[in-house]
C-alpha positions in Angstrom: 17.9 -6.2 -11.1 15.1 -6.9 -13.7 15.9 -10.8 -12.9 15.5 -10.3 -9.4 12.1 -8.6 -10.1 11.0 -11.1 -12.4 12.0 -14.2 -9.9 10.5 -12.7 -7.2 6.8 -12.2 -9.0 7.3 -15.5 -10.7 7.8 -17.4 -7.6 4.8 -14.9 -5.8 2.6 -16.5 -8.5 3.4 -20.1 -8.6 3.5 -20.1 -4.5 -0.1 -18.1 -4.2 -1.5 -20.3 -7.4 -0.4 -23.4 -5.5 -2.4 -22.6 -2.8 -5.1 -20.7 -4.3 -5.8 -23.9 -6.2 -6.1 -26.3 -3.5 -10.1 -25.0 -2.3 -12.3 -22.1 -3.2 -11.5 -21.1 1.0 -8.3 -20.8 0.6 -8.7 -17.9 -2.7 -11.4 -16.4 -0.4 -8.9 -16.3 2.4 -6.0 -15.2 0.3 -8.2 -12.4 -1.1 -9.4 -11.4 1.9 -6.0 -11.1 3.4 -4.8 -8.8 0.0 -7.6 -6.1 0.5 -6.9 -6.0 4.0 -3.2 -5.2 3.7 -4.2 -3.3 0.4 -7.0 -1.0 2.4 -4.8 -0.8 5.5 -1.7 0.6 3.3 -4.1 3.0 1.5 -5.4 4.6 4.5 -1.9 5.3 6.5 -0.5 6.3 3.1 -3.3 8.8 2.8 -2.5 10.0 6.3 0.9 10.0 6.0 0.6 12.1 2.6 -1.8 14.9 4.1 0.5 14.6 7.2 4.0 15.6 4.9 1.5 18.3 2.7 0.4 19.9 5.8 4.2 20.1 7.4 5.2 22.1 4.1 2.1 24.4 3.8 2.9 25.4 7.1 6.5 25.9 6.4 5.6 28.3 3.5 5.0 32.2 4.3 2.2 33.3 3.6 0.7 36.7 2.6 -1.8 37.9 5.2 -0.8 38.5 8.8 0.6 35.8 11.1 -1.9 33.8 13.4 -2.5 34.9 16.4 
């Protein structure tokens, strides 16, 4: 398993540093492109968190009387 890991973010980096090198556009780009998936991921994983906290607070008794 550790090879597979390895080989996979050994040929990640030689395939983005191939193209990263060819122009300063294409790093922007490439960049561009990482914090976009990166800040998309963040925000549903956020949501997804309080979404999974909020299902088991609710699933918890609780000590005063029930909602009405």
């Amino acid at each position: 398993m550790a090879g597979f890991i390895q080989n996979t973010i050994q040929g990640v980096i030689e395939y983005f540093g191939g193209v990263i090198m060819q122009s300063p556009e294409q790093a922007i780009l490439v960049a561009l492109g990482g914090l976009i998936v990166g800040g998309a991921s963040a925000v549903f994983g956020v949501l997804s968190l309080g979404a999974v906290v909020s299902l088991v607070g609710r699933a918890l008794p609780t000590a005063g009387p029930p909602d009405q």
